[in-house]
Structure formats: structure tokens, C-alpha cells
NUROVO-774253 format. One record per residue: z, y, x of N, C-alpha, C, O in turn. Coordinates in steps of 0.1 Angstrom, whole numbers, padded with zeros to 4 digits, always signed. Example, Ala and Ser with C-alpha at 12.3 -4.5 7.8 and 13.67 -1.06 7.14 Angstrom:
2
+0078-0057+0132+0078-0045+0123+0078-0033+0132+0085-0033+0142/+0071-0022+0128+0071-0011+0137+0079+0000+0129+0080+0011+0134/
***
This chain:
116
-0166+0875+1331-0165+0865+1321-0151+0859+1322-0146+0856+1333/-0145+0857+1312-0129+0851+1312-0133+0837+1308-0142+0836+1299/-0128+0828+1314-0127+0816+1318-0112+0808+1312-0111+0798+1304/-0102+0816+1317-0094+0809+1310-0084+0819+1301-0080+0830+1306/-0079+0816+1288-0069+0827+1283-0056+0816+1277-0055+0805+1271/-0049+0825+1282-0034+0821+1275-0029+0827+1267-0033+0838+1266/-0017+0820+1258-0013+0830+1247+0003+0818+1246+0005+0806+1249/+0011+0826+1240+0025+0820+1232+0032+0824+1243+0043+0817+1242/+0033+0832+1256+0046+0843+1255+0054+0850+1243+0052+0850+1231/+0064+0856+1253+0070+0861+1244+0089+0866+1246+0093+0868+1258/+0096+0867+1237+0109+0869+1240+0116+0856+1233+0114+0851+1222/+0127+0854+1242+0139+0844+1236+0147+0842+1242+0149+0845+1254/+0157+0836+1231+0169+0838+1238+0176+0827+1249+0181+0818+1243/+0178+0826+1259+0186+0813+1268+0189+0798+1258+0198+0799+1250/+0186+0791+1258+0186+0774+1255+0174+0775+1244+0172+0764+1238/+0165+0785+1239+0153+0786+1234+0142+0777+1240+0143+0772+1251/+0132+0775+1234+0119+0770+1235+0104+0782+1234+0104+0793+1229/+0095+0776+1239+0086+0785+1241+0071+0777+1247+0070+0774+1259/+0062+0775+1239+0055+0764+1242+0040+0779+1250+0038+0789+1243/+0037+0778+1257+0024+0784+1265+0008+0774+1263+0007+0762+1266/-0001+0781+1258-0013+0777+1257-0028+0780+1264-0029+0793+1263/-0036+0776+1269-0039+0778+1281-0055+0773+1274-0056+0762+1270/-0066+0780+1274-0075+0776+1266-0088+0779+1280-0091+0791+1283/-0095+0767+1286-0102+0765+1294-0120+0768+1289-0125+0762+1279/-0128+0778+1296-0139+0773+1293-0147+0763+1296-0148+0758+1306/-0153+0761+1285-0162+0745+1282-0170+0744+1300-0171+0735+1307/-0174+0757+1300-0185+0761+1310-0177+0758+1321-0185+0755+1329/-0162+0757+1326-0159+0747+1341-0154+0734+1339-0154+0725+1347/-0147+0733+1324-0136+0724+1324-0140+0710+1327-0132+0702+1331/-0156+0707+1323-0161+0695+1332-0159+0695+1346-0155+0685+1351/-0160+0705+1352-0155+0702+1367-0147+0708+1372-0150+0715+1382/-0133+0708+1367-0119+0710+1367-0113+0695+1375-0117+0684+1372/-0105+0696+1383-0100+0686+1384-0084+0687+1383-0077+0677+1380/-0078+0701+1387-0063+0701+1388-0061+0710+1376-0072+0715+1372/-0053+0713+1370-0048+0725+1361-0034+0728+1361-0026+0718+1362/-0029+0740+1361-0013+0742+1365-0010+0754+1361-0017+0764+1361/+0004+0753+1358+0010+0769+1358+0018+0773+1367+0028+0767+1371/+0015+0788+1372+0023+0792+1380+0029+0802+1372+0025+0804+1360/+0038+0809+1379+0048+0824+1376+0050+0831+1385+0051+0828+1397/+0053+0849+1379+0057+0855+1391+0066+0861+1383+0064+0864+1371/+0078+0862+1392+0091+0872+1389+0088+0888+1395+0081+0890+1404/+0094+0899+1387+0090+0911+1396+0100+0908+1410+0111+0904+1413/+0090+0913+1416+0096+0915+1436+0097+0900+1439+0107+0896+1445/+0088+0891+1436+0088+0878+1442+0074+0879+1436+0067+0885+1428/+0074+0862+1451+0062+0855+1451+0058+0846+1441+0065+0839+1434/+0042+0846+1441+0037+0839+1428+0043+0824+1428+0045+0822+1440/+0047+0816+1423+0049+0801+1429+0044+0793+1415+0042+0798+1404/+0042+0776+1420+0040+0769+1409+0048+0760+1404+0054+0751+1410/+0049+0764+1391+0060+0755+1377+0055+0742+1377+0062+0733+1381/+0041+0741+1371+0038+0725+1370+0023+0727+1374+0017+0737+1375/+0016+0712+1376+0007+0711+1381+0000+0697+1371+0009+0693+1364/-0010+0691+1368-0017+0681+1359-0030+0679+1364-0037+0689+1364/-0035+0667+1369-0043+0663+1373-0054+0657+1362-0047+0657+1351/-0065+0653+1360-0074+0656+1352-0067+0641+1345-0065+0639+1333/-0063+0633+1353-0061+0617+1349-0047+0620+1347-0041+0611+1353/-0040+0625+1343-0032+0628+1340-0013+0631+1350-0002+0633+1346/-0018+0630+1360-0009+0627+1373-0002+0643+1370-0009+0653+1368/+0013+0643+1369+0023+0656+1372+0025+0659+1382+0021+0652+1392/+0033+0671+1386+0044+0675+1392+0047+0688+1392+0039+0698+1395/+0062+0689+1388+0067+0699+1387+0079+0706+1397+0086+0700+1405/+0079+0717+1396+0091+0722+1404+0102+0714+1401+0104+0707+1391/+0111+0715+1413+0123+0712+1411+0129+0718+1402+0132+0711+1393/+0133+0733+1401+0139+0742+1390+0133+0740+1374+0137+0747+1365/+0124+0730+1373+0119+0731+1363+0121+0717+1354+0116+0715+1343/+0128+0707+1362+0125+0692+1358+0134+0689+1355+0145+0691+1358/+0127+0683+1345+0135+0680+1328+0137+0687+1316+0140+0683+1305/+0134+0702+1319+0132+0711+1309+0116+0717+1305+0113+0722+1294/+0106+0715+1315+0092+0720+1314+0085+0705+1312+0091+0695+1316/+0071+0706+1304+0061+0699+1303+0053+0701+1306+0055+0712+1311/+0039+0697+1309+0026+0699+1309+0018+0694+1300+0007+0693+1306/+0015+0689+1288+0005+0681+1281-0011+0686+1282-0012+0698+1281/-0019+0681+1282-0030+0687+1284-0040+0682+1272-0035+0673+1265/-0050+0687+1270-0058+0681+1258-0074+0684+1263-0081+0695+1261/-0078+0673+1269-0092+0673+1274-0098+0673+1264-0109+0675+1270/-0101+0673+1254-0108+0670+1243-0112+0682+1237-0122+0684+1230/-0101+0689+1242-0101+0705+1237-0102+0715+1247-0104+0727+1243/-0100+0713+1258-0101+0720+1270-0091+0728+1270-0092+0740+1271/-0078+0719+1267-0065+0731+1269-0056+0723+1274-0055+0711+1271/-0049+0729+1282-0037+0725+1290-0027+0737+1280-0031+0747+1273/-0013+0730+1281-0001+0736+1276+0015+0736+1284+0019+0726+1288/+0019+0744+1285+0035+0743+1291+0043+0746+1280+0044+0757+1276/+0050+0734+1274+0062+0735+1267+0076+0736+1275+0082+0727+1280/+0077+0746+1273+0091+0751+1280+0109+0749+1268+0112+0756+1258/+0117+0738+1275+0127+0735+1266+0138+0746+1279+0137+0751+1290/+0151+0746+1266+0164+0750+1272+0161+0758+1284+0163+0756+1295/+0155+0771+1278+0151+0782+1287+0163+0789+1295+0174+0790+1289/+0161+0795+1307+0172+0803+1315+0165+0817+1315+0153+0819+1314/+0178+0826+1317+0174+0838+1321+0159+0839+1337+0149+0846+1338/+0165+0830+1344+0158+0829+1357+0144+0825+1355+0137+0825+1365/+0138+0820+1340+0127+0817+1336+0120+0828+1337+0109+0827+1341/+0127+0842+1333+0113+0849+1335+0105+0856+1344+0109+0860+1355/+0090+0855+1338+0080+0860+1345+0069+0861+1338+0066+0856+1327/+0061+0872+1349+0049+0864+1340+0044+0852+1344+0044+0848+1355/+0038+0845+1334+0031+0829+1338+0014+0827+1342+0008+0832+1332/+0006+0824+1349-0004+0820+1349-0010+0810+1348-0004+0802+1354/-0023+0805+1343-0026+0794+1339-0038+0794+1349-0048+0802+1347/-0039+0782+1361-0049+0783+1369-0052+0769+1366-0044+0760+1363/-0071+0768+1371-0080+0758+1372-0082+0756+1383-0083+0767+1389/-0085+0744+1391-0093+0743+1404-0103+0731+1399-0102+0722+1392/-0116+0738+1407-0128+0725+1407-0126+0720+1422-0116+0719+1429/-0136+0717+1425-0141+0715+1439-0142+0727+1450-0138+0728+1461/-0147+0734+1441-0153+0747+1450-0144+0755+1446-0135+0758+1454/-0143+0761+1434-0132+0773+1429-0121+0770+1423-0120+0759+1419/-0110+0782+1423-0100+0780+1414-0102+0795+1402-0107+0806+1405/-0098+0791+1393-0099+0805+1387-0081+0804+1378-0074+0795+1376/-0079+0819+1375-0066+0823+1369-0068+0831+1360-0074+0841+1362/-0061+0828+1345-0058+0833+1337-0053+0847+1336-0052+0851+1347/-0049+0856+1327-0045+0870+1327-0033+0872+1325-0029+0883+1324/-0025+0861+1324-0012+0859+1328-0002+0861+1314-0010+0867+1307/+0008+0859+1308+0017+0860+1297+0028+0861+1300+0033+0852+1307/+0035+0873+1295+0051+0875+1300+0056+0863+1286+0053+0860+1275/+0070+0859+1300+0079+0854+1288+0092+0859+1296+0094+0859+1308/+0101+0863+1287+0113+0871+1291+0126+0863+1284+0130+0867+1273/+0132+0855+1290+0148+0847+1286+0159+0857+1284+0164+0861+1294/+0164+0861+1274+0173+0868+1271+0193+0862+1274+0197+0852+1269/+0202+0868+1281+0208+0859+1281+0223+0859+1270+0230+0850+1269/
***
């Protein structure tokens, strides 16, 4: 059962935009408490971009602050990463993970590739 799916990767070019959409099923997102995106570069580790607490509390990478967002839409059960003034070093693929209490679950991931 897929739980969570993302979509709006893609290609662009350096000082581009690129908004990521992250669509939660109904069936955990009541008992979701964190939601976040991470990335992986090839030949590196997974790490996390931004992070969003159900009440709305942030935090983002260093490498990422002031250029990345998180807005989320409880209403709709979707978290988003709008990504401004992209770098080559942006890319990866991105994942969009949930934690409850007990589990986390992870998305199937979306390449976004910064052209420079």
C-alpha cells in the first residue's frame, strides 16, 4: 500500500524554482506528527532538507535556509517543498517522509536535477 506519493520533480536550470508535492494518506495522516524532506545525492548519504511539525514548528538545513520552504496543508493531507534559487548541489533524489508514534513511512522519491 503506498502511503505517501510525491510528484513536481524535474529539470532546471540554477536560480530556477521547483515546488515538490507530497500527498499523505488519509489512513496515517491523523497520526502523523512530523513530516519532512530528505535527499540523496549519488555516492552520499540520505540527509534531511526540511522538517514540519504537525503545529507547524520548522527546521531546515543549513544549506538550505532562505532558499527552501516547507508549507503544509492539513486539510488536505499534503506537505510541500518549494524550492527558490536552485544550485547545481541541489540535486538528488528527494523523499518525502511521515513519522507517527510508532512508524515512519517514505515516499518513492523524485529526481530533481539543477542544471548549471
Amino acid at each position: 500500500q503506498v502511503l505517501l506519493v510525491e510528484s513536481g520533480g524535474g529539470l532546471v536550470q540554477a536560480g530556477g524554482s521547483l515546488r515538490l508535492s507530497c500527498s499523505i494518506s488519509r489512513n496515517i495522516f491523523s497520526s502523523v506528527n512530523t513530516m519532512g524532506w530528505y535527499r540523496q545525492a549519488p555516492g552520499k548519504q540520505r540527509e534531511s532538507v526540511a522538517i514540519i511539525t504537525k503545529d507547524g514548528t520548522t527546521n531546515y538545513d543549513d544549506s538550505v535556509k532562505g532558499r527552501f520552504t516547507i508549507p503544509q496543508d492539513n486539510a488536505n493531507n499534503m506537505v510541500y517543498l518549494q524550492m527558490n534559487n536552485l544550485k547545481p548541489e541541489d540535486t538528488a533524489v528527494y523523499y518525502c517522509h511521515a513519522r507517527t508514534v510508532l512508524n515512519g513511512y517514505w515516499g518513492q522519491g523524485t529526481q530533481v536535477t539543477v542544471s548549471s
